[in-house]
N, C-alpha and C positions, 0 to 999 in steps of 0.2 A: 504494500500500500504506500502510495506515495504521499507523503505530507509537503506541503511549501505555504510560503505567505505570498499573497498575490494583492494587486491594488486595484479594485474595481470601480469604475463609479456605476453609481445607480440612483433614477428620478424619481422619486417619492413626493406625496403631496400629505401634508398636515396642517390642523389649523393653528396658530398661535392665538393664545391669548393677550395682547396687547394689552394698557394701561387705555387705552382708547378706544379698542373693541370692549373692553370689560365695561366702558362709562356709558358707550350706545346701547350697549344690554340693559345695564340698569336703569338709565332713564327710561327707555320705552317699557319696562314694565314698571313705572312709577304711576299712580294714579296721580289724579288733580292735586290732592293734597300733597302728596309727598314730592311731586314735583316744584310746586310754589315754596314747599321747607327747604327742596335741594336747590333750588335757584337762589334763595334768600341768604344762606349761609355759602355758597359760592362769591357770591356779590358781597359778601362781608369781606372773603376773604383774597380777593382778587379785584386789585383798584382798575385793572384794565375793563371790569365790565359794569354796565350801567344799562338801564333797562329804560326801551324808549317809552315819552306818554304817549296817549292817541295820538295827538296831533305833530307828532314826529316822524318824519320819512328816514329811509338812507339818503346821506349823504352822494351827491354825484360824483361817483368811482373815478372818473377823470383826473379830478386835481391831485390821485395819489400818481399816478403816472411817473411825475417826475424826481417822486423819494429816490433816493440811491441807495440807503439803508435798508429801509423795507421794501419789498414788492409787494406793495397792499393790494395794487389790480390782482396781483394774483390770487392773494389769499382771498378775497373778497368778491369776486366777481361771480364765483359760482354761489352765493350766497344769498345775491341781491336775489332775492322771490317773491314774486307779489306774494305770496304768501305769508310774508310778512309785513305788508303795508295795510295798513288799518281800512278796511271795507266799511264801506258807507250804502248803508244800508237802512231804509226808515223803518222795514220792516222789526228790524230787531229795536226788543224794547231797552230802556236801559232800567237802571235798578233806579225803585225809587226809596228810599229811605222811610217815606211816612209809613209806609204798605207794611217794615217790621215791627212787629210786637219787642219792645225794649226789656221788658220784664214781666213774669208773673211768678206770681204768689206760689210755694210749695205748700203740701198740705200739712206741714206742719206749722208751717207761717198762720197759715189760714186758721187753724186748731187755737195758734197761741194767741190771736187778734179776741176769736172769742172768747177764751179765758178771762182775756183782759177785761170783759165784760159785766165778770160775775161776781157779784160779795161775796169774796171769799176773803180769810184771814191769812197773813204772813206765811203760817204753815200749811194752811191746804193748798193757795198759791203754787207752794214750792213742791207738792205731791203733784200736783196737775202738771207744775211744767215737768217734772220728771215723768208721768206717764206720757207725755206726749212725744218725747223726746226719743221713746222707747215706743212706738206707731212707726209701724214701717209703709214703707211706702203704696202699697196696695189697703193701707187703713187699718194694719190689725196690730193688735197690743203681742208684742213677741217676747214679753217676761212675764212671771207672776206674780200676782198682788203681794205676794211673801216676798219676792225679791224685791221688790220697791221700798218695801217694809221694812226691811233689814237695812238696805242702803237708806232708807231715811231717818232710822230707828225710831218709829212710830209703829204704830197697831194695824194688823191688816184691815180692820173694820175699817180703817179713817182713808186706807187707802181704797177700798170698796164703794165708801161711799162719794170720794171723789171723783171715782172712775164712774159710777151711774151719773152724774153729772155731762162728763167728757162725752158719754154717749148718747145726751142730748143732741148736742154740736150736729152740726150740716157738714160734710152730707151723709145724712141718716145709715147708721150702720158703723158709725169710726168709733173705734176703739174696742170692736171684738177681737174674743180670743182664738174665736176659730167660725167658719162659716155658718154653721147650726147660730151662732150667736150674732152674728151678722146681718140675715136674712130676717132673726127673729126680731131683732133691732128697728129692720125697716117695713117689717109690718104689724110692727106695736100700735100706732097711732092710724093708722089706717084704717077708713071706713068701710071700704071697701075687701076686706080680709075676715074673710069668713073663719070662724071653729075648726073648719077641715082641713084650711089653708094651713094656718097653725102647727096643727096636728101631725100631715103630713110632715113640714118641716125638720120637726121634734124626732120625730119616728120612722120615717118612711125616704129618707135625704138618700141615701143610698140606692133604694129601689125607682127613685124617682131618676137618678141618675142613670141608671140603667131602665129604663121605658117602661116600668114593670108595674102598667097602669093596672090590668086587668088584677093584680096581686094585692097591690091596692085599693083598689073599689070595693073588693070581695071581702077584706079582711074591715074594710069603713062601714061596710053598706050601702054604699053609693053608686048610682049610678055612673056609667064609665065616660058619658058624656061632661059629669061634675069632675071627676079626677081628672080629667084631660086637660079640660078650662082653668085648673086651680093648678096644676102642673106648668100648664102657659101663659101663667099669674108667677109660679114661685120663679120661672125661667128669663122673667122680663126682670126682675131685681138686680143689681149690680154688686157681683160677690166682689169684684175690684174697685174700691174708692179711690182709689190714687189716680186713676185712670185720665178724670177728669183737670185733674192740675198736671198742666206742662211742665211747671216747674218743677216737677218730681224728677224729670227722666232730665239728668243730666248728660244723658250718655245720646244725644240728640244731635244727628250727623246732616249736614245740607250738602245736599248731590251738588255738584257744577257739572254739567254735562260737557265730555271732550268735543261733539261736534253735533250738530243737529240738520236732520233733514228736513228741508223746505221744498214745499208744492210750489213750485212758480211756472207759471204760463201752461198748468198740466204736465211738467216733467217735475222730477224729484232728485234734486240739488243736495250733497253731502257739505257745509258749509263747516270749517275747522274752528272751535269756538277760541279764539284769543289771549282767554282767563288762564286757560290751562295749557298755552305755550304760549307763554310771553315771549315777546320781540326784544333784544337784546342787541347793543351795539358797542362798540369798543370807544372808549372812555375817550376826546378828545384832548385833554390837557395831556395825559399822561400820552399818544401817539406826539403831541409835538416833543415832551421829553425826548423818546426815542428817537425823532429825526436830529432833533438837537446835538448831539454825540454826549458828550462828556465824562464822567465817573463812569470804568466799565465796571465795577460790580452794582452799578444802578442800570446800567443796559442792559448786564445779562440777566438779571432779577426782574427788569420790566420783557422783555423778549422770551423767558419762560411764563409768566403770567400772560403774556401776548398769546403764545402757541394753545397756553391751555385756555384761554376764553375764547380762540377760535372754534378748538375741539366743541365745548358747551355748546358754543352758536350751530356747529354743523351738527350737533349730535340731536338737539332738540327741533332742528328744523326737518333729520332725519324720520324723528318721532312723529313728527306731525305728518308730516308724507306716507308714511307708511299708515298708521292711524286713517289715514282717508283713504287711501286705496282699499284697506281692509274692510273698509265701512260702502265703498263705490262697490267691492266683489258682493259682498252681504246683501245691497242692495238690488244687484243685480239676480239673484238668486233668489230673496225673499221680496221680490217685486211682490206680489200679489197677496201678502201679508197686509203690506202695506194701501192697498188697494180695497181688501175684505177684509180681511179680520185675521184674527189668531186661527177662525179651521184653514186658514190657508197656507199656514206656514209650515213648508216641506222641512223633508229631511236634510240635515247640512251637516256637515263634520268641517276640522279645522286642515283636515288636508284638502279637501271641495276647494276651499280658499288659498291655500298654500298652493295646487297646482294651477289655479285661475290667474294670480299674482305674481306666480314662479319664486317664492320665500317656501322658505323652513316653516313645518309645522309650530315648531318650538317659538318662531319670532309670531307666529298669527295667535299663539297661545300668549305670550307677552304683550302684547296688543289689543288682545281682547281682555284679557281681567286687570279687573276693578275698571274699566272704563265705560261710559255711559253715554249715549245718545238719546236726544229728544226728537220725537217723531211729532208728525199728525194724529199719531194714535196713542203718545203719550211717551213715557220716559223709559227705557229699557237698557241692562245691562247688555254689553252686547254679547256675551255669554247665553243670554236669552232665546238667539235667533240659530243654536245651535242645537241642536236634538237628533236623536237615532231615530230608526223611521222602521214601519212593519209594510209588509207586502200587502199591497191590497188590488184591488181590482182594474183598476185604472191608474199604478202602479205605486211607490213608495209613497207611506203617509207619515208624520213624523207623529212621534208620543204627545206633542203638547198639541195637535189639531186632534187627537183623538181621544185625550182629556177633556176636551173644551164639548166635543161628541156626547161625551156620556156625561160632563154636565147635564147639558139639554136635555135627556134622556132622563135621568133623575128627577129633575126640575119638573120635567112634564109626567111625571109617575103619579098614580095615585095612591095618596100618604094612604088609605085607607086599606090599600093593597098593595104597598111596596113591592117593586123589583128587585128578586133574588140577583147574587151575582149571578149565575147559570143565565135566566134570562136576558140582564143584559149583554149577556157575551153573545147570545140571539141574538139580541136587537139589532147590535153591530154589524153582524155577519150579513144584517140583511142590508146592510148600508155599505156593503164591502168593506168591511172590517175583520180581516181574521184574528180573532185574540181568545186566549183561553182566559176559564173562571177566575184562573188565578192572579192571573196580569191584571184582568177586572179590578180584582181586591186590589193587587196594588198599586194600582191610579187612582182606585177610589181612595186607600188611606191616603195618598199624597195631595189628591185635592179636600182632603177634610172631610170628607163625606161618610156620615158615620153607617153600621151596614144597616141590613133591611129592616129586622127587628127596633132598631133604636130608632127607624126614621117612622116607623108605624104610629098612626094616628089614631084615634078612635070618636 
């Protein structure tokens, strides 16, 4: 056997990761949010970038021409985009200020206003604010009278009888300790709440929750038409108080939509919204340093900030272009969603778009989440317009047109005689739908729909 070393070459292709392909990755999968944090905190830390207002253009690429230092035409010219020049446009509205609500009241705000209300003394005062303090956010008391007790070192009595006080208070039902006491709360004073009403409540919370009207009647004596009516009495009550104060829900998110489709003239326009890629322009005082010469560790510390606030500029204008293409394929595809309704919207995967585009599954997957468009049919993730699809008659149907199906189908059942899943997986079939019982069930659990028994009415 012969051994030697020999020197070959050979042409292989790999991809590098770059400092500059790693930044075009992560911006384009950055939502609105996180991209106005990453712009913000670039722009702190890089005096070459500054971010234009509306009413500022690009400068005319002409007068760098004659830099000898930098070749600005170059870096810049493939940059100038109208896509970055501020569209004027009457249709879009602008924000108006007076339209947001500045503040409202949490319900424990709300709770501690009434307190304020009541002759009470120094020390029951201070048992109220501590029960209220202790109301969580859905309205319920989530310690016990003894623990309040202890921490106040008072009697539970004083704190019981504070606490019948507190559940006075609007709105009717605050300060239970569990929903039995809640419900009971709010058909205390009620004219309209019948003995059975009551009764039910007390007894029967469980079986009411599970539809078990007939179980009921029989063990009351009552007719089934009365347990139905007093069932659709206890079900209109609001076992969540909190519901109604905004100010509860701190955790209260506002979409900015990356681009929105417009109907104009009868076609449908993919418009890139602004907010969520800002126009960004390279800092005029600090480019005449650079042509200026002088201190070269302030040239080469401004010409590293230069290169990388180019990158930014090209990276996010990258985002935006791709962002719209992905949203011009989507639109091209789910034309007729946008035309009829949600049964319209076919089957689409992220590769349908990735070969329409000619991009990587993975960049239309980074493009599509967390980003949002506003239609003529309203606001949607665009994760939305993407769904696996069943064979049907007249060929692929996607899962959410044939969700939207067996809505209908339910909607128009009669509660008197509910539709097993078995039959509506008939129903289907007869709509060109082929789906078994059990796909039934779970689209029905995924649109909320509870099964036949629970939807049964009497």
């Amino acid at each position: 056997m012969r051994l030697s070393y020999d020197l070959t070459l050979e042409q292989s292709q790999k991809l590098i990761m770059t400092p500059e392909l790693r930044q075009a990755i992560e911006l384009l999968q950055f939502n609105s949010l996180e991209l106005k944090e990453y712009i913000t905190n670039e722009m702190e830390q890089n005096p070459m970038l500054e971010s234009l207002s509306s009413s500022e253009e690009f400068e005319n690429l002409d007068k760098y021409a004659n830099d000898n230092d930098v070749d600005w035409k170059e870096y810049l010219e493939k940059y100038d985009d109208i896509s970055y020049r501020p569209q004027v446009d009457k249709n879009i509205k602008e924000y108006n200020y007076e339209s947001f609500v500045s503040y409202e009241p949490t319900l424990k705000e709300h709770l501690m206003s009434q307190l304020s209300l009541i002759p009470l003394d120094n020390k029951e005062h201070k048992i109220g604010e501590n029960i209220i303090q202790n109301i969580d956010e859905n309205g319920y008391l989530n310690i016990s009278t003894e623990e309040i007790a202890s921490f106040m070192k008072c009697e539970k009595d004083e704190v019981e009888i504070v606490l019948d006080i507190i559940q006075t208070f609007e709105p009717a039902g605050v300060g239970a300790r569990d929903l039995k006491e809640c419900l009971l709360i709010q058909v205390r004073n009620k004219k309209d709440a019948t003995n059975y009403i009551i009764i039910i409540i007390e007894d029967y919370l469980e079986d009411l929750g599970y539809n078990r009207i007939q179980k009921i009647a029989k063990e009351l004596n009552l007719d089934l038409q009365q347990v139905q009516d007093a069932c659709d009495y206890i079900k209109r009550l609001e076992p969540k108080l909190g519901r109604s104060f905004r100010g509860n829900n701190e955790e209260v998110r506002y979409i900015i939509p990356d681009a929105e489709i417009q109907l104009i003239d009868g076609e449908f326009v993919v418009v890139i919204n602004d907010v969520t890629g800002p126009r960004l322009n390279i800092n005029n005082y600090y480019k005449g340093l650079m042509k200026s010469g002088g201190d070269k560790n302030t040239i080469d510390f401004l010409n590293e900030k230069f290169n990388s606030a180019m990158w930014i500029i090209r990276s996010i204008e990258q985002r935006r272009n791709t962002i719209k293409r992905v949203i011009e394929s989507i639109l091209k595809f789910q034309k007729d969603f946008f035309i009829e309704g949600e049964k319209a919207l076919k089957p689409l995967t992220l590769k349908d778009i990735a070969d329409d585009i000619e991009m990587h599954e993975s960049t239309i997957s980074r493009a599509t989440n967390g980003k949002y468009v506003q239609t003529p049919r309203g606001l949607f993730e665009l994760k939305y317009f993407f769904s696996s699809g069943i064979l049907g008659e007249e060929g692929d149907i996607s899962s959410t047109s044939i969700k939207v199906t067996l809505k209908d189908i339910v909607d128009g059942e009669d509660t008197k005689k509910p539709y097993s899943d078995q039959k509506i997986s008939d129903l289907l079939k007869e709509q060109g739908i082929n789906i078994s019982r059990r796909t039934v069930a779970k689209y029905r659990d995924e649109l909320g729909i509870p099964s036949s028994s629970m939807r049964r009415r009497y």
